[in-house]
Backbone atoms as SQL, in Angstrom:
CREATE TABLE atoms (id INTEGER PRIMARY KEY, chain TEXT, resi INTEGER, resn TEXT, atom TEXT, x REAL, y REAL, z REAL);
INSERT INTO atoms VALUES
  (1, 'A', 1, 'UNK', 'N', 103.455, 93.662, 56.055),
  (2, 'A', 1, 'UNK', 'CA', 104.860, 93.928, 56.236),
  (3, 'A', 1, 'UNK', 'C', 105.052, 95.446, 56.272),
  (4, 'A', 2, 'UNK', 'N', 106.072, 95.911, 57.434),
  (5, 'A', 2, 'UNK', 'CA', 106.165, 97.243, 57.207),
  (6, 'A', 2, 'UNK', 'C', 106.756, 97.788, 55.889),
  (7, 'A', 3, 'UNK', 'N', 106.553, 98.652, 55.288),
  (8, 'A', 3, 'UNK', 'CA', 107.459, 99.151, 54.144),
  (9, 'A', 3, 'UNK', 'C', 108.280, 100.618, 54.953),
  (10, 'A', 4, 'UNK', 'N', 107.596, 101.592, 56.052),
  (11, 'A', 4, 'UNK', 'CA', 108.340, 102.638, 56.459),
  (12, 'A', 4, 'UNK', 'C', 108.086, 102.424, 57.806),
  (13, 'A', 5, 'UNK', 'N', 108.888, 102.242, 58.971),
  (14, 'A', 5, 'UNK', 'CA', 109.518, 101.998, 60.351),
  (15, 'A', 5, 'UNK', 'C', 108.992, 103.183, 60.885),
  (16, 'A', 6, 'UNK', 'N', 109.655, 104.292, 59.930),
  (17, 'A', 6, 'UNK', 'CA', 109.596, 105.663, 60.489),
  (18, 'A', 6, 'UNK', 'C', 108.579, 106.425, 60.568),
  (19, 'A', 7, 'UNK', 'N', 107.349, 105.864, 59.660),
  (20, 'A', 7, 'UNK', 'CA', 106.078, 106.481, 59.654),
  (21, 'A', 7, 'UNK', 'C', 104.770, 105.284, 59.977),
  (22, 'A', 8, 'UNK', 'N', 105.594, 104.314, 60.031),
  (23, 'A', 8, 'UNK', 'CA', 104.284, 103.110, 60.775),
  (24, 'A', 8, 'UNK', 'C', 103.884, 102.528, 59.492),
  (25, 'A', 9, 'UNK', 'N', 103.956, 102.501, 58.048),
  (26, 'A', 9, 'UNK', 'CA', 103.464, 102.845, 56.865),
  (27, 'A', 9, 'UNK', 'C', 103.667, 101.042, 56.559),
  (28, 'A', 10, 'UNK', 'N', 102.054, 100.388, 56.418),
  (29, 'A', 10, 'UNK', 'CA', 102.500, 98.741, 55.555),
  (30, 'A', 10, 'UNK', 'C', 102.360, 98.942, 54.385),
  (31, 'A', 11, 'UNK', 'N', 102.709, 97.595, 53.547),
  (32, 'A', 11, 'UNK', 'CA', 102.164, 97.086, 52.480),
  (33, 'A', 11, 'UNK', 'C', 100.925, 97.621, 52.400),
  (34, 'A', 12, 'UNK', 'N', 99.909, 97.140, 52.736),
  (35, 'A', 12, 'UNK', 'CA', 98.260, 96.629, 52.591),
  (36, 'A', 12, 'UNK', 'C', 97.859, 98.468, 52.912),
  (37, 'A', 13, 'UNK', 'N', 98.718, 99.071, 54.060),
  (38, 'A', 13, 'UNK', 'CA', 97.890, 100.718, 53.644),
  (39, 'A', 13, 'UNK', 'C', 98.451, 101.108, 52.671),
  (40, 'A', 14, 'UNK', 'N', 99.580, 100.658, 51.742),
  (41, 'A', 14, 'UNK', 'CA', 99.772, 101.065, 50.310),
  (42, 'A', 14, 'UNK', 'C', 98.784, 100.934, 48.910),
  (43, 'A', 15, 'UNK', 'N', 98.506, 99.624, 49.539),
  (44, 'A', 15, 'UNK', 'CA', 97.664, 99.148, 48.741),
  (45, 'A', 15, 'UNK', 'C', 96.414, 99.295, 48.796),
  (46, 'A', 16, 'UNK', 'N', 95.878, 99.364, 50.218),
  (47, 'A', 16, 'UNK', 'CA', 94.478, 100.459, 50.181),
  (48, 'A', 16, 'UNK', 'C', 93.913, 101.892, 49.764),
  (49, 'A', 17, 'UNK', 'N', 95.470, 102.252, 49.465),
  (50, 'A', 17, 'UNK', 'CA', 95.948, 104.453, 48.848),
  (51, 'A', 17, 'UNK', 'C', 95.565, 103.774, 47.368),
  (52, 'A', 18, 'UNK', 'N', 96.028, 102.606, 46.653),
  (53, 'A', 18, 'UNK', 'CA', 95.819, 102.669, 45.406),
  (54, 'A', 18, 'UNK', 'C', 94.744, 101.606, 45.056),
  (55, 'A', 19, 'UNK', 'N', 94.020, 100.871, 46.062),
  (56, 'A', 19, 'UNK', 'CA', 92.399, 100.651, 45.415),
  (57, 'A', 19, 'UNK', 'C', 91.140, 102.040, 45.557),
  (58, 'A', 20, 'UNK', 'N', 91.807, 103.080, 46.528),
  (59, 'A', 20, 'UNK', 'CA', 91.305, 104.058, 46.766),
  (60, 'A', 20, 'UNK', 'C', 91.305, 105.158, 45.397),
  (61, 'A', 21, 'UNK', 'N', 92.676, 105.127, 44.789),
  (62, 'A', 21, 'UNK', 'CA', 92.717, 105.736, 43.311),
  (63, 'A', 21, 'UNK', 'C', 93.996, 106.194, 43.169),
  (64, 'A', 22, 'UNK', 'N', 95.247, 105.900, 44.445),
  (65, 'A', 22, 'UNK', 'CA', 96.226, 106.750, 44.406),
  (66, 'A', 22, 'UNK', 'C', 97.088, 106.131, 43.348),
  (67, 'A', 23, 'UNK', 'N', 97.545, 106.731, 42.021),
  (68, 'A', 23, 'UNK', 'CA', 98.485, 105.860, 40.819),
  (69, 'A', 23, 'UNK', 'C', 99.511, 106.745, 40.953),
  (70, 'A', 24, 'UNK', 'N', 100.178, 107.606, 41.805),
  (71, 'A', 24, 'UNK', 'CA', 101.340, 108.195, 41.691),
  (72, 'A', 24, 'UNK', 'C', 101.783, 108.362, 42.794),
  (73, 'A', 25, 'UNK', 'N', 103.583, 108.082, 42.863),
  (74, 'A', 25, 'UNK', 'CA', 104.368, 107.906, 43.563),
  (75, 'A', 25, 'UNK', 'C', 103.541, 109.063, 44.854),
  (76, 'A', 26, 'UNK', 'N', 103.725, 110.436, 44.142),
  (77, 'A', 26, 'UNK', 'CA', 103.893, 111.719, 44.661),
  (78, 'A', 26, 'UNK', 'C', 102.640, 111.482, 45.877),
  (79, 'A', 27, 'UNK', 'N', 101.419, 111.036, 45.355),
  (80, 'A', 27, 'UNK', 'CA', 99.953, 110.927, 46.372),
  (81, 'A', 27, 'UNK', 'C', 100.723, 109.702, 47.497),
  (82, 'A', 28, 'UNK', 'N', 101.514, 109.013, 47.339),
  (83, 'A', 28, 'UNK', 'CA', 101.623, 107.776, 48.491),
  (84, 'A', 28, 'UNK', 'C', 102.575, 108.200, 49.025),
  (85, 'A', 29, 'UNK', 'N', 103.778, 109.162, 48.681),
  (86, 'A', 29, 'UNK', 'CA', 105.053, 110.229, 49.587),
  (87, 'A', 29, 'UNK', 'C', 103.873, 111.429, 50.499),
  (88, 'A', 30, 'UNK', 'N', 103.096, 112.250, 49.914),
  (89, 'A', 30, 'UNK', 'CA', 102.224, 112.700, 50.714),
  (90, 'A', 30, 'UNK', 'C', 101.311, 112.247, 51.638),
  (91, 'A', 31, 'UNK', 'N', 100.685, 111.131, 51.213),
  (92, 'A', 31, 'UNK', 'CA', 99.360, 110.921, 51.873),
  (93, 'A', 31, 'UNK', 'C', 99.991, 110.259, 53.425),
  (94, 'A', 32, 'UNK', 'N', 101.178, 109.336, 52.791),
  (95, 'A', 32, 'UNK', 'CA', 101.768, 108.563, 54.338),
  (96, 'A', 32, 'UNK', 'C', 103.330, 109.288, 54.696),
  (97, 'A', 33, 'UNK', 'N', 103.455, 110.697, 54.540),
  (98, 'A', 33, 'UNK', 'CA', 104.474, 111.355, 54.779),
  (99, 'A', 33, 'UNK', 'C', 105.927, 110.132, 54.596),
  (100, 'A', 34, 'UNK', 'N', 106.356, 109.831, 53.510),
  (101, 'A', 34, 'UNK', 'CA', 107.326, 108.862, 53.475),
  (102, 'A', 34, 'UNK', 'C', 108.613, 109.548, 52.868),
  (103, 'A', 35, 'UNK', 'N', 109.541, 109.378, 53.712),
  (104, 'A', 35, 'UNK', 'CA', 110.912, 110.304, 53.266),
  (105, 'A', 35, 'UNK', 'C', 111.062, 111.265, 54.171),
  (106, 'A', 36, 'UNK', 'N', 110.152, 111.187, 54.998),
  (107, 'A', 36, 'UNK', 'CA', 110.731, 112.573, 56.001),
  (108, 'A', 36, 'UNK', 'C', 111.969, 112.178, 56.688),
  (109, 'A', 37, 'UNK', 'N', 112.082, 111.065, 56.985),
  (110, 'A', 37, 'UNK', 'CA', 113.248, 111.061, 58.251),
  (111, 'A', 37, 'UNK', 'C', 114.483, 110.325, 57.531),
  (112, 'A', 38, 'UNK', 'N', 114.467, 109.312, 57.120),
  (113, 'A', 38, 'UNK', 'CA', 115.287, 108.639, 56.374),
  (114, 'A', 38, 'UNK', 'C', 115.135, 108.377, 54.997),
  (115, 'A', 39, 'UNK', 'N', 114.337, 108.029, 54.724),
  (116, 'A', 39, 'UNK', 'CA', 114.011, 107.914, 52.854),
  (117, 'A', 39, 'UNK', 'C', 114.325, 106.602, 52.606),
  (118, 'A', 40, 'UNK', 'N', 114.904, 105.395, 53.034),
  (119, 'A', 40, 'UNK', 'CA', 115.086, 104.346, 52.814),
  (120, 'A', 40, 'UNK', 'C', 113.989, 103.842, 52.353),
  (121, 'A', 41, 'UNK', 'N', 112.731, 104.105, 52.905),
  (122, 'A', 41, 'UNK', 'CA', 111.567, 103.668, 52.228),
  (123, 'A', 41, 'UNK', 'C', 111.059, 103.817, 51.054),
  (124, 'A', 42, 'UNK', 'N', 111.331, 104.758, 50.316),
  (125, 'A', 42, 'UNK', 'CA', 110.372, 105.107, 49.068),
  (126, 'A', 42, 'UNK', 'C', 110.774, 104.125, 48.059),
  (127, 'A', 43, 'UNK', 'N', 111.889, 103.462, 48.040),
  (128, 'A', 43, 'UNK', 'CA', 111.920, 102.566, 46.952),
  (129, 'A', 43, 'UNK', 'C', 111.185, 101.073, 46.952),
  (130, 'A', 44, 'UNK', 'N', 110.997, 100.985, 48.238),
  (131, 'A', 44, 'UNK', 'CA', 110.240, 99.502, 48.677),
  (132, 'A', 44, 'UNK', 'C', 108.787, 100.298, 48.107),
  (133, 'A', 45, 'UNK', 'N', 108.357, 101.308, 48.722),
  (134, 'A', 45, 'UNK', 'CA', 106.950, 102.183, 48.966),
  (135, 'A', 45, 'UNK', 'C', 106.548, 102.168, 47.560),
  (136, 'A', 46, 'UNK', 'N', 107.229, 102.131, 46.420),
  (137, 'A', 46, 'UNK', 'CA', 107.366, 102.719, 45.075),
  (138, 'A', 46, 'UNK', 'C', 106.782, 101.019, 44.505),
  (139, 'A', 47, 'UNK', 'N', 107.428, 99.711, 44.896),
  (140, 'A', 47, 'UNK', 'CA', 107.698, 99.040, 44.593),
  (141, 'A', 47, 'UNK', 'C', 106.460, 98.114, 45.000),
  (142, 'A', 48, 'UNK', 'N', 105.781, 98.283, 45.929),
  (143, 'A', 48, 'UNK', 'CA', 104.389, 97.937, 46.718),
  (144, 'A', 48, 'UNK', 'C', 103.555, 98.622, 45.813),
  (145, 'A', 49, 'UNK', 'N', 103.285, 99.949, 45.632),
  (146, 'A', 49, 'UNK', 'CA', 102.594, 100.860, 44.835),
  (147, 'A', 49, 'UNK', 'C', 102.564, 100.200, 43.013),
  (148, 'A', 50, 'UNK', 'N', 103.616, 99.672, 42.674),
  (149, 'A', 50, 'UNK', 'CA', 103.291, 99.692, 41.812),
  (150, 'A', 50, 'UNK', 'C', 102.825, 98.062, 40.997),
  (151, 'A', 51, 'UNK', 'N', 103.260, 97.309, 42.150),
  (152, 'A', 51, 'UNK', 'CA', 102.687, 95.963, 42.642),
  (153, 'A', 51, 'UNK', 'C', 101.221, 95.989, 42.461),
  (154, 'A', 52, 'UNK', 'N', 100.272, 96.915, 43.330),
  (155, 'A', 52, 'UNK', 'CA', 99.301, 96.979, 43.790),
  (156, 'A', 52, 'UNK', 'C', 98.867, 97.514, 42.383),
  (157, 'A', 53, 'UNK', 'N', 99.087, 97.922, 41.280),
  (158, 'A', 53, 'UNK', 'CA', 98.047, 98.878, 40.364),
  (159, 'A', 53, 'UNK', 'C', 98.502, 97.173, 39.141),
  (160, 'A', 54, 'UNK', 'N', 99.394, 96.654, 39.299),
  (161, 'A', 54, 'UNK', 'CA', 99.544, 96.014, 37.976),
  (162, 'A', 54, 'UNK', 'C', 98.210, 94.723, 38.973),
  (163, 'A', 55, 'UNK', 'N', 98.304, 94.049, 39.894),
  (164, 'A', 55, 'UNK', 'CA', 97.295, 93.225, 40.499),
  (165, 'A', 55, 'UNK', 'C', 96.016, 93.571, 40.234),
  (166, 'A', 56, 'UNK', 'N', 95.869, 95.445, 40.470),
  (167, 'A', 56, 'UNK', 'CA', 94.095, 96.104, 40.127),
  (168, 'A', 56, 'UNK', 'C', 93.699, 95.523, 38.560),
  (169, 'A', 57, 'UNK', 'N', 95.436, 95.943, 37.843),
  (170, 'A', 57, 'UNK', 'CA', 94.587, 96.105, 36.662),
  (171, 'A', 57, 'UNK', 'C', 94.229, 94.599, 36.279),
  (172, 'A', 58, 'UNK', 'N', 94.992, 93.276, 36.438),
  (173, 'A', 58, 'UNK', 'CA', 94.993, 92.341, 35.851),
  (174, 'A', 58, 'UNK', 'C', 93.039, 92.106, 36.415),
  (175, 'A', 59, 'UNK', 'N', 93.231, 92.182, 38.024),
  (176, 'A', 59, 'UNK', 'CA', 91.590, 92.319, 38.437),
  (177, 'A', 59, 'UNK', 'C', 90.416, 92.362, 38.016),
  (178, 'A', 60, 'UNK', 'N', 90.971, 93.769, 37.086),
  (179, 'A', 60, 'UNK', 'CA', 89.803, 94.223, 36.428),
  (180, 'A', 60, 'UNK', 'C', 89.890, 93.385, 34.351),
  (181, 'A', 61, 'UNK', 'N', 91.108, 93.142, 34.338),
  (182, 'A', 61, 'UNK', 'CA', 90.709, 92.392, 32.961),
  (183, 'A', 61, 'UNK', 'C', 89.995, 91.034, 33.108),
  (184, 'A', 62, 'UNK', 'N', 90.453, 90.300, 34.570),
  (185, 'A', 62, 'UNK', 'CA', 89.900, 89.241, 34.914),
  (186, 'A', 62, 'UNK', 'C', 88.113, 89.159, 34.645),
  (187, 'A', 63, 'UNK', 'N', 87.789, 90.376, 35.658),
  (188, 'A', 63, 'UNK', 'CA', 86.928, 90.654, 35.317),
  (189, 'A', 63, 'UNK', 'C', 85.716, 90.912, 34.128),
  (190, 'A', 64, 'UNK', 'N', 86.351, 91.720, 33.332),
  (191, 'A', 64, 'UNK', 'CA', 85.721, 91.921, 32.170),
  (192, 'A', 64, 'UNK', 'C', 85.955, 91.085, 30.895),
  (193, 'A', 65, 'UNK', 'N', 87.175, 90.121, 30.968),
  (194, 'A', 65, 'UNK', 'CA', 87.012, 89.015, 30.128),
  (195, 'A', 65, 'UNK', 'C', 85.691, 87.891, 29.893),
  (196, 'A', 66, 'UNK', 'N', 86.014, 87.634, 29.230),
  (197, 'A', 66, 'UNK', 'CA', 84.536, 86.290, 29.123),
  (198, 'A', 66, 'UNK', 'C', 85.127, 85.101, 29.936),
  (199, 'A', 67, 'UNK', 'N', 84.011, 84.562, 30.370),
  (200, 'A', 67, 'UNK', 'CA', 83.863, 83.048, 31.278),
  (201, 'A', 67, 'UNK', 'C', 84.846, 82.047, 31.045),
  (202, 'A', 68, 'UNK', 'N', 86.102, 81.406, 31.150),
  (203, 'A', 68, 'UNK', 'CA', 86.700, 80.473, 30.953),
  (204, 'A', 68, 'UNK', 'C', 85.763, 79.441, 31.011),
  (205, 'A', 69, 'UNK', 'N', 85.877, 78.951, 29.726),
  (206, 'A', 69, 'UNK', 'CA', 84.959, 77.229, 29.672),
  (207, 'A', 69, 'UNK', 'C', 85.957, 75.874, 29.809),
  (208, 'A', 70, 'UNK', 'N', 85.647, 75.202, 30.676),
  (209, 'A', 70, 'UNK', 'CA', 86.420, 73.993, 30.966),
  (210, 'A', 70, 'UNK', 'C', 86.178, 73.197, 30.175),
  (211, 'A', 71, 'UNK', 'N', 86.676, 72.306, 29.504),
  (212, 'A', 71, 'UNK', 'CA', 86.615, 71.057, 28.827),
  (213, 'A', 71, 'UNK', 'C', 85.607, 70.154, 29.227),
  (214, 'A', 72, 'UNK', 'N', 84.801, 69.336, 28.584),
  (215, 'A', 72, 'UNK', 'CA', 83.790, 68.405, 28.678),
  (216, 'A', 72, 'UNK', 'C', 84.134, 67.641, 29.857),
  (217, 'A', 73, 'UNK', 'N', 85.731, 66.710, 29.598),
  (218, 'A', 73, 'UNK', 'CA', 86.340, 65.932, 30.578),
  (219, 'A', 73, 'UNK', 'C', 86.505, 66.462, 31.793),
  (220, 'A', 74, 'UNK', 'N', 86.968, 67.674, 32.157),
  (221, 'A', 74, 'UNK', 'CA', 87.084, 68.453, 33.411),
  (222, 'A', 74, 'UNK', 'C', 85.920, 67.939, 34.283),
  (223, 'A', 75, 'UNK', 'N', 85.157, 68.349, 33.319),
  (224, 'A', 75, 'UNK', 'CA', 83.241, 69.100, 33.665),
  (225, 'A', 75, 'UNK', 'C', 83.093, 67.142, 34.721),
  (226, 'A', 76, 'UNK', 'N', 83.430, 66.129, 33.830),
  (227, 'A', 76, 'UNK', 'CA', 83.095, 64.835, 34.253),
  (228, 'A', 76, 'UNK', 'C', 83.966, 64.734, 35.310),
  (229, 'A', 77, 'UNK', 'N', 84.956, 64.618, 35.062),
  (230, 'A', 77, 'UNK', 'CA', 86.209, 64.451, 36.453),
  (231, 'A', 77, 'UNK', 'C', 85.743, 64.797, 37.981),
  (232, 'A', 78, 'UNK', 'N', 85.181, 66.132, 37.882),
  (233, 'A', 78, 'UNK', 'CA', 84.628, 67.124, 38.883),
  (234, 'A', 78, 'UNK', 'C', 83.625, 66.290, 39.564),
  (235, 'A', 79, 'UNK', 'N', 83.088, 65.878, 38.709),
  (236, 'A', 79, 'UNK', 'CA', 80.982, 65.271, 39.388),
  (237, 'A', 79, 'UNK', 'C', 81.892, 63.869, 39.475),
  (238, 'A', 80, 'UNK', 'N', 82.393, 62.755, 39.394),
  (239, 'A', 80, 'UNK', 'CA', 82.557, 61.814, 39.661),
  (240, 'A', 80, 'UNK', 'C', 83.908, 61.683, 40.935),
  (241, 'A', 81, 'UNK', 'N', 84.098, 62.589, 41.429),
  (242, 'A', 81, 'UNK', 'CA', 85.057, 63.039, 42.720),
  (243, 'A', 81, 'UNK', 'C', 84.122, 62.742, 43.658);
């Protein structure tokens, strides 16, 4: 989805500025020049941006948590499908 009209600017290249490392407003107003012409964007831009770092982080707790263990019954349910 576009987030800025005026600079070509989506979602997903927002979100590629902050798997890249960008965590502040200021690096995603620079990097995709947003606000030059109208500014209507930075609050969606702001709002994608900060979308994208709470998704990284849950990512990475996903990650580094321990293994969810399923229940015995699950485990049977599964193989007799």
């Amino acid at each position: 989805m576009y987030v800025c009209l005026c600079a070509g600017v989506t979602d997903r290249m927002i979100e590629a500025a902050v798997m890249d490392g960008s965590r502040r407003m200021k690096d995603i107003v620079e990097t995709f020049q947003l606000g030059k012409t109208c500014a209507s964007c930075v609050e969606a831009a702001q709002e994608v941006m900060q979308q994208s770092i709470r998704n990284l982080d849950l990512a990475y707790d996903l990650m580094s948590s321990e293994p969810i263990q399923l229940p015995a019954q699950a485990n049977t349910m599964q193989m007799s499908a």
